[in-house]
C-alpha positions in Angstrom: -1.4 43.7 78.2 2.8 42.6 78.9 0.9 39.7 80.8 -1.0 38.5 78.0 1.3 38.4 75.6 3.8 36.4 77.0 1.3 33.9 78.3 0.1 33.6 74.9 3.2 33.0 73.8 4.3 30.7 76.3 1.3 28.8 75.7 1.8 28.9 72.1 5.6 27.2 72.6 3.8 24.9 75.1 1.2 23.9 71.9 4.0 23.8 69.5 6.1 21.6 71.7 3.2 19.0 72.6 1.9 18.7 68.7 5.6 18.0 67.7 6.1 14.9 65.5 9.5 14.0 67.8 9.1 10.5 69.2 11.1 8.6 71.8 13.4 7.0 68.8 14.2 10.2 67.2 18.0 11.2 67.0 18.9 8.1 68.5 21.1 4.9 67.1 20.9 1.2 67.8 22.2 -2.3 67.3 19.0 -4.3 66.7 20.4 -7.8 68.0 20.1 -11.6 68.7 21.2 -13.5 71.3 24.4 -15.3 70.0 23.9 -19.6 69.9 27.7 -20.2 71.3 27.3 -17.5 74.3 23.8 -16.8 75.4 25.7 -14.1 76.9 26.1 -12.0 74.3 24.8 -10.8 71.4 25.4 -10.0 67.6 24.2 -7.1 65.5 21.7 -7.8 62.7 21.0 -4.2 61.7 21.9 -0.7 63.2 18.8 1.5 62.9 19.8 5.6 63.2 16.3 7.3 64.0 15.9 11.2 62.8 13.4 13.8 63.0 11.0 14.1 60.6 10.6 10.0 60.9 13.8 8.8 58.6 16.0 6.0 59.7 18.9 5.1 58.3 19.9 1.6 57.8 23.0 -0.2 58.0 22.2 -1.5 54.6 24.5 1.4 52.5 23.4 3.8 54.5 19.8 3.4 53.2 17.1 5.7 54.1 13.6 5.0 54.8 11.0 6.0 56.6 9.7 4.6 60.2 6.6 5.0 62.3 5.6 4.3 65.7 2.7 3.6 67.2 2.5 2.5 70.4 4.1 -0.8 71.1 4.6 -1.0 67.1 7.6 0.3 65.1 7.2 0.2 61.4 10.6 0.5 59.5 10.0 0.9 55.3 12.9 1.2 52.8 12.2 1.2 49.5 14.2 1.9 46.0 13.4 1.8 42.6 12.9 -1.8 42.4 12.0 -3.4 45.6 10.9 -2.7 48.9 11.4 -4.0 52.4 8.8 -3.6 55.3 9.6 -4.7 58.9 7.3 -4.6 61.9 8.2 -4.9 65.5 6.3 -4.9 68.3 8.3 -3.4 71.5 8.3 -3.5 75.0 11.2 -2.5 77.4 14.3 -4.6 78.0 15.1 -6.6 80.9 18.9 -6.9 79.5 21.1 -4.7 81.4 22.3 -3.3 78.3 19.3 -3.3 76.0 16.4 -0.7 75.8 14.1 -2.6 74.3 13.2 -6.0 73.8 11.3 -6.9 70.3 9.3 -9.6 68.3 9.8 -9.1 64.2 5.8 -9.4 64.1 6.0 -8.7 60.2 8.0 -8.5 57.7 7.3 -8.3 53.8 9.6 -7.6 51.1 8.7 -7.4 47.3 10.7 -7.0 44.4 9.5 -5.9 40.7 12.6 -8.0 38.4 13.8 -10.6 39.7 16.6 -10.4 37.3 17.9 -7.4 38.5 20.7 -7.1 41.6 18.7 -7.0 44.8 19.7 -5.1 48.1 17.6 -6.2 50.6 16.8 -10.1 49.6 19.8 -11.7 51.7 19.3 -9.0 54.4 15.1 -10.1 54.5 15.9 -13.6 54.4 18.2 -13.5 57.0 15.7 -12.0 59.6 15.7 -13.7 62.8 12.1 -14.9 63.3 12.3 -14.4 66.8 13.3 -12.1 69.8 15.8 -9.1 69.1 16.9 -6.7 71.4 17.2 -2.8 70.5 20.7 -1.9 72.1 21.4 1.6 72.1 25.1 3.1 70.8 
């Protein structure tokens, strides 16, 4: 009877563990980056993205938070407030940098704002997306 119960409850922490939410980002921090024009070298930092549990990320943008999914090769990053929101896509694969984990194409990005008239966050920061190949460098 000893036996059973702690295989059931091994197998229960086993379940628990496999049907977890936790994904390969979460609790981790990087400089999303481009390849700097006067040293191919090196690179600059567009964004830091800080990845939680529960699927929050934290953007360098004020310390915004917003919400990010991953599927796959695909990482969607959504931040939103009360007038506008910013959607980014980016379709992942590992680095072959050295110092870079993964190596990523902004495959979409969308932002929409409801007044114009008001002060905006995330315009400047949406339209001065690279269009191009980033690298997610981990702090």
């Amino acid at each position: 009877m000893v036996k059973r119960l702690v295989f059931l409850s091994l197998l229960s922490v086993l379940l628990l563990s496999a049907c977890n939410n936790a994904d390969e980002l979460s609790g981790k921090t990087f400089d999303v980056s481009s390849r700097s024009i006067h040293d191919e070298n090196s690179f600059y930092t567009i964004m830091t993205l800080e990845f939680s549990d529960g699927n929050v990320t934290t953007l360098s943008i004020d310390g915004e938070e917003g919400a990010y999914e991953l599927r796959d090769d695909k990482l969607l990053i959504q931040y939103e407030n009360e007038n506008e929101t910013l959607e980014i896509e980016f379709t992942l694969e590992e680095s072959d940098e050295d110092s870079s984990t993964y190596s990523a194409i902004i495959s979409d990005a969308d932002f929409q704002i409801e007044d114009s008239d008001q002060v905006s966050k995330y315009r400047g920061f949406f339209l001065d997306l690279p269009r191009f190949h980033v690298e997610f460098i981990e702090r």
